[in-house]
SETIGU-204659 format. One line per field, with one value per residue: residue in one letter; x, y, z of N, C-alpha, C in turn. Coordinates in steps of 0.05 Angstrom, whole numbers. Atoms other than C-alpha are relative to their C-alpha. Last residue first. Example, Ala and Ser with C-alpha at 12.3 -4.5 7.8 and 13.67 -1.06 7.14 Angstrom:
% residues 2
code = c(S, A)
n.xx = c(-16, 18)
n.yy = c(-24, -24)
n.zz = c(-1, 0)
ca.xx = c(273, 246)
ca.yy = c(-21, -90)
ca.zz = c(143, 156)
c.xx = c(-15, 18)
c.yy = c(22, 24)
c.zz = c(14, 0)
***
This chain:
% residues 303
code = c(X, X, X, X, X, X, X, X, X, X, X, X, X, X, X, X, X, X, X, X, X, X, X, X, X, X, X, X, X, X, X, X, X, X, X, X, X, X, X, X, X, X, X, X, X, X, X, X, X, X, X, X, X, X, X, X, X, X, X, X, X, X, X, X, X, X, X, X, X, X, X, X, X, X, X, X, X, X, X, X, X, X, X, X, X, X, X, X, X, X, X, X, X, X, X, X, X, X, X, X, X, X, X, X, X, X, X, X, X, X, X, X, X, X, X, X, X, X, X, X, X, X, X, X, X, X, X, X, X, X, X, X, X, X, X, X, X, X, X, X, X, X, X, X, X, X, X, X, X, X, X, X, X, X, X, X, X, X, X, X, X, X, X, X, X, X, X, X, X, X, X, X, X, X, X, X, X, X, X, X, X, X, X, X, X, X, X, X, X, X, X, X, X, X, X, X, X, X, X, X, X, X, X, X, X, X, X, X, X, X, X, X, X, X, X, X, X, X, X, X, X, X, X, X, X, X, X, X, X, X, X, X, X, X, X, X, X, X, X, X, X, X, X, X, X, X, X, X, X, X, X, X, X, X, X, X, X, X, X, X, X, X, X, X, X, X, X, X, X, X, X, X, X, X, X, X, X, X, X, X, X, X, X, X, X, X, X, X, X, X, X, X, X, X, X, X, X, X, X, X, X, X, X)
n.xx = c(5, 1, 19, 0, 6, 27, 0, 29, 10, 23, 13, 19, -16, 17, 18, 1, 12, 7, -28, -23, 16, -4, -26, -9, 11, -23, -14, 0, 10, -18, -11, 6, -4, -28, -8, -4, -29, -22, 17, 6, -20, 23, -7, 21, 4, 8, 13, 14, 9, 7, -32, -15, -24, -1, -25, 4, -42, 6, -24, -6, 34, -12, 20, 13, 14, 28, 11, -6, -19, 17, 13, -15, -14, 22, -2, -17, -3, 22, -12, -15, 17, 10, -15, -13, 3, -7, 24, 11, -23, -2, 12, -1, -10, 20, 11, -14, -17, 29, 3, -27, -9, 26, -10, -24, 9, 20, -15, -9, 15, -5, -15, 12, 11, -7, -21, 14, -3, 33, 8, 34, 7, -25, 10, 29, -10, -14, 13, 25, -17, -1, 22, -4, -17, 10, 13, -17, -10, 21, 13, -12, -5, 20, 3, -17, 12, 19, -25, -29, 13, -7, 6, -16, -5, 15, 6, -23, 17, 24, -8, -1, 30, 17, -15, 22, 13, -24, -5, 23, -2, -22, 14, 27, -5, -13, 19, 13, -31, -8, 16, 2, -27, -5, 9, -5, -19, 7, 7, -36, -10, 3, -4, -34, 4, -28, -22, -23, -23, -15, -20, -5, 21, 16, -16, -10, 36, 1, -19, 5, 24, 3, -4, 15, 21, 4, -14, 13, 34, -15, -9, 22, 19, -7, 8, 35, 5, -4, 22, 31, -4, -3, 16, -9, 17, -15, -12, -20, -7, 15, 26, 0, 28, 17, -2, -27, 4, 13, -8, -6, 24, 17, -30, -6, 16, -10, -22, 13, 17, -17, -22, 12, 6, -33, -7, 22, -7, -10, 16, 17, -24, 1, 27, 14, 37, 14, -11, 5, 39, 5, -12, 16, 25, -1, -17, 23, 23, -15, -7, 21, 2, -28, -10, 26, -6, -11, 27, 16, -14, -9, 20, 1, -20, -22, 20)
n.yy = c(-26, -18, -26, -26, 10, -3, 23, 17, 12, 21, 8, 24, 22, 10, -14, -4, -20, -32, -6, -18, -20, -22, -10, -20, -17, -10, -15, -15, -9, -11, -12, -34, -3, 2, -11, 17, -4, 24, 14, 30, 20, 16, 23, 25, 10, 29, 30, 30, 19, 21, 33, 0, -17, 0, -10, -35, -15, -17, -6, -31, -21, -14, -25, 3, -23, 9, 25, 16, 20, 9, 21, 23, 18, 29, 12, 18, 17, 22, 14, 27, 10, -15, -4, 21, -2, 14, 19, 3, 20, 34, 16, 8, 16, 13, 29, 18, 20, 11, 38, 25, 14, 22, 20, 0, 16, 22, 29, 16, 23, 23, 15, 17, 16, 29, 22, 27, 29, 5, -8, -8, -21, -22, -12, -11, -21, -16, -23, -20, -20, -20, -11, -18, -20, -11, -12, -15, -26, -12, -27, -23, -33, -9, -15, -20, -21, -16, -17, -21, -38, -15, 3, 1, 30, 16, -6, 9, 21, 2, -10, -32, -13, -1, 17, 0, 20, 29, 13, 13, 18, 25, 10, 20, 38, 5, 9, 28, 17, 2, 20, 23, 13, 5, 29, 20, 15, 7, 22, 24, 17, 30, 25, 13, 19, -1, -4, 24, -4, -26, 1, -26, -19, -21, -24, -20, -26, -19, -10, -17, -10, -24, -22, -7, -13, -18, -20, -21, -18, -15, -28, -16, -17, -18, -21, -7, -19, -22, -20, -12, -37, -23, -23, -13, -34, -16, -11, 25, -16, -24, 16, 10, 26, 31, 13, 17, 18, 28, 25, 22, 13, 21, 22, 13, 23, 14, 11, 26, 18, 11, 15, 28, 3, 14, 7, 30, 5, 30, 20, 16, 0, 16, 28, 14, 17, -16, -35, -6, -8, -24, -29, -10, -9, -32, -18, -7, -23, -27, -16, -24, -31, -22, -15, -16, -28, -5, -16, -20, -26, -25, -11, -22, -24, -20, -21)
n.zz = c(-3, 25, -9, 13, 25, 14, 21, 2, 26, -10, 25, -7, -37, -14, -13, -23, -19, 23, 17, -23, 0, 22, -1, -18, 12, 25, -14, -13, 20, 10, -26, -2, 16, -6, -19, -35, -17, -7, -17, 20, 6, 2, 7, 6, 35, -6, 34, -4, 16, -5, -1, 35, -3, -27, -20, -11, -20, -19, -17, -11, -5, -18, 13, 23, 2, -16, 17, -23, 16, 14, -9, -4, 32, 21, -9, -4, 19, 7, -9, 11, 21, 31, 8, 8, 34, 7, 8, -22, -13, 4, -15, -17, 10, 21, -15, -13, 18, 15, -19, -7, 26, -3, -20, 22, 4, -16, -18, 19, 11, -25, 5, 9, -6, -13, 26, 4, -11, -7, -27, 4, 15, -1, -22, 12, 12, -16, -12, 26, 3, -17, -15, 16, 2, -5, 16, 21, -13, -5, 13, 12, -12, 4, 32, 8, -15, 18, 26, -9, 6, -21, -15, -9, -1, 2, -27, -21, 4, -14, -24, -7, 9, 14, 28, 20, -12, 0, 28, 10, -16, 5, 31, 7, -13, 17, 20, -21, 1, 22, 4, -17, 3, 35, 1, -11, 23, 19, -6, -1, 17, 15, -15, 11, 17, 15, -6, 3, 27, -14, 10, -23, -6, 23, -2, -18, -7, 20, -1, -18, 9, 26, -16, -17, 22, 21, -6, -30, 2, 24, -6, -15, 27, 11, -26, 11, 15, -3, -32, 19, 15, -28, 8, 27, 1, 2, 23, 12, 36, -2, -5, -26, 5, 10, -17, -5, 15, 0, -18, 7, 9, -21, -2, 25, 5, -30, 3, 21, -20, -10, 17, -5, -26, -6, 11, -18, -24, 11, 11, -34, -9, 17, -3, 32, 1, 9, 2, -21, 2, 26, -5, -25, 10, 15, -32, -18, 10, 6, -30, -9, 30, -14, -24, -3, 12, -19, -26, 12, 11, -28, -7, 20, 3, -30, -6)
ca.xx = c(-266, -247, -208, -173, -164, -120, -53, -30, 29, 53, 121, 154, 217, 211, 261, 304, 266, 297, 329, 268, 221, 264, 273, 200, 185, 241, 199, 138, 157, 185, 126, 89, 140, 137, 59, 47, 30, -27, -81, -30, -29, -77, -36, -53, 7, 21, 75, 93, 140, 196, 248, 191, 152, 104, 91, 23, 36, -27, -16, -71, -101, -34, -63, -33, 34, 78, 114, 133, 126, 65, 99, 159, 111, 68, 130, 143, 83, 80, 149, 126, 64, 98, 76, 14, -8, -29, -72, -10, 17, -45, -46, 19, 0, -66, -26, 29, -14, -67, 6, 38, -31, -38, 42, 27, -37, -7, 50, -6, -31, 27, 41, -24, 7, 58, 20, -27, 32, 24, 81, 87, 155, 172, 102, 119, 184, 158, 110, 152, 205, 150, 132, 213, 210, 147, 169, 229, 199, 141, 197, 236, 181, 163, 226, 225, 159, 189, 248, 218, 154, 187, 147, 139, 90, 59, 116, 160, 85, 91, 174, 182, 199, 266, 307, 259, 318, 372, 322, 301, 369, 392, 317, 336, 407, 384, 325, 384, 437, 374, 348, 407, 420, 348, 354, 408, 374, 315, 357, 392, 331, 300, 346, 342, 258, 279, 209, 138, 75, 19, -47, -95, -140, -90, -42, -94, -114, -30, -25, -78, -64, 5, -23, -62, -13, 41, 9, -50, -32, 49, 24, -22, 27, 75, 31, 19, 97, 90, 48, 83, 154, 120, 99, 166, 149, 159, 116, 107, 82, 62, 95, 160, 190, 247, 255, 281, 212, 223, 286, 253, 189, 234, 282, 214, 192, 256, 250, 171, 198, 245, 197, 152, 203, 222, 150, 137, 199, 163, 97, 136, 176, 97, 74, 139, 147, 221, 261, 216, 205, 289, 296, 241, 279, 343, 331, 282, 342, 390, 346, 313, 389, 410, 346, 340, 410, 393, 321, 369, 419, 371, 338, 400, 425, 361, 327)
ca.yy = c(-522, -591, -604, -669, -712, -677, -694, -626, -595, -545, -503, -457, -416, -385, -335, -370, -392, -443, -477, -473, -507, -560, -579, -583, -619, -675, -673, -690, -745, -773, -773, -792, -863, -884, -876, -925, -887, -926, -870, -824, -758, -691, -642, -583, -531, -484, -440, -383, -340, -294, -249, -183, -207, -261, -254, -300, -369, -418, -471, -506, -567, -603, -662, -732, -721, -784, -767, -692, -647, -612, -597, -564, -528, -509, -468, -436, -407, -386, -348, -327, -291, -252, -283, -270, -210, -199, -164, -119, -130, -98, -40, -18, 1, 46, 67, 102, 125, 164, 181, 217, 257, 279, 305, 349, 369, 396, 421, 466, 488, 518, 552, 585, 616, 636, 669, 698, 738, 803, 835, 825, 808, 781, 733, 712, 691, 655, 620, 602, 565, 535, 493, 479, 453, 414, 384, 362, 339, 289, 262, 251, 219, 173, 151, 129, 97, 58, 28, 12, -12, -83, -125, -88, -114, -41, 1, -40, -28, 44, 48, 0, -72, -91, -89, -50, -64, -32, 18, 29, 40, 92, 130, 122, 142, 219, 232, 233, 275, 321, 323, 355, 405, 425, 427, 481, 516, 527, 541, 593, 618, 616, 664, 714, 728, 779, 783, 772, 809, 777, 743, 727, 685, 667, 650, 605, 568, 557, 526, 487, 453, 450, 407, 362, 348, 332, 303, 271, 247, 234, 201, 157, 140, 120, 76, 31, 27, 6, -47, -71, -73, -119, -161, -205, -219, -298, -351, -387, -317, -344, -411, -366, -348, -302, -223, -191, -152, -131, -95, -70, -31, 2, 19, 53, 75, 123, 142, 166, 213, 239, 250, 280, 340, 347, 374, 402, 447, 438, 471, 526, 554, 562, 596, 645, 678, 698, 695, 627, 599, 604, 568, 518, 501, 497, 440, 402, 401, 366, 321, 311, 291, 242, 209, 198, 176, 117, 104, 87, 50, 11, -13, -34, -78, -101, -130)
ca.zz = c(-199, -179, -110, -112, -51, -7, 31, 56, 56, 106, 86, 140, 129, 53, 46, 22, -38, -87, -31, 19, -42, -48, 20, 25, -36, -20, 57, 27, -25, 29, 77, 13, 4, 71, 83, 14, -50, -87, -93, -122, -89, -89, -55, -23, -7, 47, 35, 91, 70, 112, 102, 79, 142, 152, 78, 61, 10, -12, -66, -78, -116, -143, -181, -186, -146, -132, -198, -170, -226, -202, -142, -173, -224, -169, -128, -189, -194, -134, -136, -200, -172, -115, -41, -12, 25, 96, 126, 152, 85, 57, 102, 84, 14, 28, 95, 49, 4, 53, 92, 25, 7, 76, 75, 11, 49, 101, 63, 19, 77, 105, 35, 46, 101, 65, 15, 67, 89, 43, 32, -40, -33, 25, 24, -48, -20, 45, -6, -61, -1, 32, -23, -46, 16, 13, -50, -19, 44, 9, -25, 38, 65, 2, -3, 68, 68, 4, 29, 102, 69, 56, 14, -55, -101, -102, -83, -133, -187, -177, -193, -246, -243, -259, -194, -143, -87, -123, -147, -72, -48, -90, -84, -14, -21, -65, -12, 51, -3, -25, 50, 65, 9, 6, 84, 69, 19, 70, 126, 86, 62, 133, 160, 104, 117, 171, 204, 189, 205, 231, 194, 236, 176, 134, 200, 229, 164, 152, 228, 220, 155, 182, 254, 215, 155, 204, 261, 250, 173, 181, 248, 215, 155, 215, 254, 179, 189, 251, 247, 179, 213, 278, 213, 223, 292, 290, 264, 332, 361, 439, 440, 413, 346, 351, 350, 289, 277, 339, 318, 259, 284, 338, 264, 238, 298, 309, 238, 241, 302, 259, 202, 258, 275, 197, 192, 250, 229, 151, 184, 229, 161, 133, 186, 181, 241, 222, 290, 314, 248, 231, 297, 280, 219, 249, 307, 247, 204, 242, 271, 195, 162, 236, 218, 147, 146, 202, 158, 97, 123, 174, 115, 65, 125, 156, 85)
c.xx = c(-30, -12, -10, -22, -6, -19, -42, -14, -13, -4, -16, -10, -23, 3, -32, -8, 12, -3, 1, 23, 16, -5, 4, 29, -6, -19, 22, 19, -3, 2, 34, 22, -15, 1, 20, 8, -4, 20, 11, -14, -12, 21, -18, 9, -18, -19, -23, -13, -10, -30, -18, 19, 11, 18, -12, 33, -9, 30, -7, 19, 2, -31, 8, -13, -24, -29, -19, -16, 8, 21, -19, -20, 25, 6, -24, 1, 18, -6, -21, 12, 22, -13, 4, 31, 16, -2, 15, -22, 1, 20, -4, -23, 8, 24, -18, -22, 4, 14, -21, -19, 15, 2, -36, 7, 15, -8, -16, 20, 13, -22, 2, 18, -21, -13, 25, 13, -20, 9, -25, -4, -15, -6, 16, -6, -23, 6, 3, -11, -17, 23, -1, -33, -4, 21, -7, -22, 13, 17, -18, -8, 19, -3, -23, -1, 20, -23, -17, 12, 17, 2, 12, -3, 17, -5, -20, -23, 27, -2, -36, -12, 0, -29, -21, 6, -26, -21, 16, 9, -24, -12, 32, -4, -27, 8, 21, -23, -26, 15, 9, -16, -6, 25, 1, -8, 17, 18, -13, -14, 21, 0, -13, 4, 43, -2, 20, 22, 29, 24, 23, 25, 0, -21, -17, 18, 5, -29, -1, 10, -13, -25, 13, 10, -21, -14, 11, 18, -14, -35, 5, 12, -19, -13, 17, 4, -28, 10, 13, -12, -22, 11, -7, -24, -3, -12, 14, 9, 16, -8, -18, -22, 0, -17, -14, -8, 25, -2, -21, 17, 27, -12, -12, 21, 7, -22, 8, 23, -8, -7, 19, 6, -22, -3, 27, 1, -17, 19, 25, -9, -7, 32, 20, -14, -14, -20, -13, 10, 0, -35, -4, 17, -19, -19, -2, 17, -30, -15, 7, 8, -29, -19, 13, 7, -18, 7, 25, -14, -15, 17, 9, -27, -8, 22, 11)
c.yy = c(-3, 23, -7, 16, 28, -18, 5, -17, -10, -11, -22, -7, -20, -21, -11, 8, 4, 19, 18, 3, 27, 22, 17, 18, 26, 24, 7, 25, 37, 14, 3, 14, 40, 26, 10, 34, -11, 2, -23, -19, -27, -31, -26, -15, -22, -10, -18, -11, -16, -9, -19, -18, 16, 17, 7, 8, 29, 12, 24, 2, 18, 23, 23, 16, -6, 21, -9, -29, -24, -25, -18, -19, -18, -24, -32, -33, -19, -14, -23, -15, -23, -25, 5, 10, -21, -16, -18, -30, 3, -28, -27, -19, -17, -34, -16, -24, -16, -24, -1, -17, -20, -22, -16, -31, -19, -18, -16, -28, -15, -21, -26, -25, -18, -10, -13, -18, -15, -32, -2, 11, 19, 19, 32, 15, 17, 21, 17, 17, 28, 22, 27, 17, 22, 31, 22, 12, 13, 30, 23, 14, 18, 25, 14, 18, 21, 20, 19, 12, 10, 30, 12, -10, 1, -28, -16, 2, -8, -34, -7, 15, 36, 14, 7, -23, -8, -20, -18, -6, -20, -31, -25, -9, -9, -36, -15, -11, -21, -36, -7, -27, -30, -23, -2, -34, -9, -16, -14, -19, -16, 3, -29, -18, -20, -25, -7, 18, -16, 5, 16, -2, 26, 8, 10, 20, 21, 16, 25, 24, 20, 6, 22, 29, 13, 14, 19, 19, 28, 21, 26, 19, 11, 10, 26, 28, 15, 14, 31, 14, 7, 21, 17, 23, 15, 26, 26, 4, -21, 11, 32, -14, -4, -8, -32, -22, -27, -14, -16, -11, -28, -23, -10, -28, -14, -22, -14, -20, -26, -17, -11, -17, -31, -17, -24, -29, -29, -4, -11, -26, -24, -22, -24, -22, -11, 1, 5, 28, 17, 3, 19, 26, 13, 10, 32, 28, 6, 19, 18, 6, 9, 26, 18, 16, 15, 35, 10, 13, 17, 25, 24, 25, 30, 14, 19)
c.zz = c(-4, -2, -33, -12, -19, -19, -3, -17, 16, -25, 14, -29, 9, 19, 11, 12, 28, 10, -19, -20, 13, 0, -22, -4, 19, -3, -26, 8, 12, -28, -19, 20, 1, -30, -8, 25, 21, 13, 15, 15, -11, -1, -4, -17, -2, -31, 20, -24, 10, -14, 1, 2, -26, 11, 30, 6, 20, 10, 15, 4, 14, 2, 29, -13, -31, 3, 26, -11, 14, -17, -17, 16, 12, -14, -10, 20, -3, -17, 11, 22, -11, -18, -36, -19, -10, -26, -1, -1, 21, 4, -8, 3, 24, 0, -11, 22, 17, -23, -14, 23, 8, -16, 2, 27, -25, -20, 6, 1, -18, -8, 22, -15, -17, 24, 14, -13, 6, 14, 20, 34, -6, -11, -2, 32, -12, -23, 24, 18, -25, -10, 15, 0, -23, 14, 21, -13, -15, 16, 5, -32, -9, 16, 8, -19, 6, 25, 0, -30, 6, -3, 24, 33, 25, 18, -2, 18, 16, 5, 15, 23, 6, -3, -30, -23, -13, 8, 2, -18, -9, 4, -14, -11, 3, 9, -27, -26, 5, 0, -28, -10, 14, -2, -26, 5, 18, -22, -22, 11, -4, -29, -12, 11, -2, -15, -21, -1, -4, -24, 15, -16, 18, 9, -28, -5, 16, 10, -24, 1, 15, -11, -28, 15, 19, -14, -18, 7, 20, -7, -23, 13, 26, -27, -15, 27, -10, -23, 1, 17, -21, -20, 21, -8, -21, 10, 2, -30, -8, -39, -9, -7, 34, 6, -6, 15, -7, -17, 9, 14, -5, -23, 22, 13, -17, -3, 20, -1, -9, 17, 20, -18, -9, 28, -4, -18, 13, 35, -13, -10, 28, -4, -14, 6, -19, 5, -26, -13, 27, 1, -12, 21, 24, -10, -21, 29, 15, -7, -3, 28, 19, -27, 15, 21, -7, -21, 16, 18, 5, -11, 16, 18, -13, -10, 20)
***
C-alpha cells in the first residue's frame, strides 16, 4: 500500500506546487476570476497532499496499550479531512469568487499569460493524472473502475485520481471561460467559469467523503475473502457449525477476523486450543493482511 501511495500523492505534490505558484501569478496580471479559482485550486490540492502522506506516516505507527490495533485508520481520518477541505475551501471559496466577479464585474487584462499557464498545467497535471489512473488500475485489478472505488480500501489511490480529475476538467473549465470572456468581452463568462470549478470540486469532495466515510466506520473485509475464510473453518473436523465470521479493515494492511464457532460436544481443551491456533495460522497465510484473529467457542446460533 505505502510504496504505490506515497508515489502517487509525492507527484501530485511537487505537479500542484508548481502550478499553484503560476496560476495565481497569471490571476494576479490577468484578473481572471476564474484563473484565481483553479490557483486556490491547485493551492488546496497541495495542501490535501501534505495530509495525505501526514495521514500515512501515522498510519505506520505501532500498536500500543492506548491503540492495541494500531493506527491504520489514521489514513481514513484524513482522507475524510481532505474531501472537507476540497468542499470548504476549494468549492467554497471559487463559488464565491465567480458570484462576486458576475455580479462586480471588472475588466481583464492580457488574457496570453494564463494560456500558457493553462496549457502548461494541462501538461502537468496530465503526466501527475496519467500515473494515478496507472496506479489505480494496477491496484483495481479486475473489477471496474466504480465498483474499485467502491470495494476499494485505500482512499489514497482513489482521492488522488479523483483530484487530479476534478483539476483537468476544471482546467479545461477555466480555459472556455477566460476565452469566451476575451472574446466576447464580457467577463461574466469567466466568472461563471469560477462557479462552475466550485462546483466541479463540490461534486468530487461530496463523493469522496460518501466513500471515505465508510472505512472510517468501518467496513468489513471483501466478500471472497470471507467466504473463504468460512470454508476453511467449516472444513475443520472439530467444527460442527461455523455461526459467524466477522472481519472490519483496521487499515487497507490490516484485517481483523473474528470467528464463532460451534464445536463438537466431545472435543477435550487440548484438542480445540489446537484446532484454534491450526485455523489461525491458516487464515494469516492465506491472507496477509489479516493480523489479529479471535475465535470464539459458541454453541450454535440458528437463524
Amino acid at each position: 500500500m505505502s510504496a504505490s501511495s506515497r508515489k502517487v500523492i509525492i507527484a501530485a505534490l511537487l505537479g500542484n506546487a508548481a502550478i499553484a505558484v503560476t496560476k495565481f501569478i497569471a490571476a494576479g496580471v490577468s484578473g481572471s476570476s476564474a484563473m484565481l479559482s483553479e490557483g486556490i485550486h491547485s493551492l488546496v490540492d497541495t495542501g490535501n497532499q501534505v495530509l495525505l502522506l501526514h495521514g500515512l506516516k501515522q498510519s505506520r505507527k505501532p500498536a500500543g496499550p492506548r491503540f492495541p490495533f494500531g493506527h491504520g485508520k489514521e489514513i481514513y481520518f484524513w482522507s475524510f479531512v481532505v474531501a472537507i477541505l476540497i468542499f470548504a475551501l476549494g468549492a467554497g471559496v471559487s463559488i464565491y469568487e465567480g458570484v462576486h466577479h458576475i455580479l462586480n464585474p471588472g475588466p481583464l487584462g492580457d488574457p496570453t499569460i494564463s494560456y500558457i499557464v493553462l496549457v502548461l498545467a494541462m501538461v502537468f497535471e496530465g503526466f501527475a493524472w496519467y500515473f494515478a489512473l496507472t496506479e489505480f488500475r494496477r491496484a483495481k485489478g479486475g473489477l471496474g473502475y466504480i465498483e474499485a472505488v467502491q470495494r476499494g480500501k485505500d482512499p489514497t489511490m482513489f482521492v488522488v485520481l479523483f483530484e487530479d480529475s476534478a483539476a483537468m476538467l476544471g482546467l479545461l473549465v477555466a480555459l472556455v471561460g477566460i476565452s469566451l470572456s476575451h472574446y466576447t468581452g464580457n467577463p461574466v463568462f469567466d466568472g461563471t467559469a469560477s462557479v462552475i470549478i466550485g462546483l466541479v470540486l463540490a461534486g468530487t469532495a461530496i463523493w469522496l467523503a460518501w466513500e471515505t466515510k465508510s472505512l472510517l466506520i468501518g467496513e468489513s473485509a471483501a466478500p471472497e475473502v470471507v467466504g473463504r475464510i468460512q470454508e476453511l473453518a467449516a472444513a475443520m473436523p472439530e467444527v460442527d457449525h461455523v455461526n459467524e465470521v466477522l472481519t472490519m479493515h483496521m487499515g487497507p494492511e490490516f484485517i481483523l477476523v473474528n470467528v464463532s464457532l460451534d464445536f463438537r460436544d466431545e472435543l477435550e481443551a487440548g484438542d480445540m486450543e489446537t484446532a484454534n491456533a491450526w485455523l489461525d495460522a491458516s487464515i494469516k497465510k492465506e491472507f496477509s493482511i489479516v493480523k489479529r484473529v479471535f475465535i470464539e467457542a459458541e454453541a450454535r446460533r440458528h437463524a
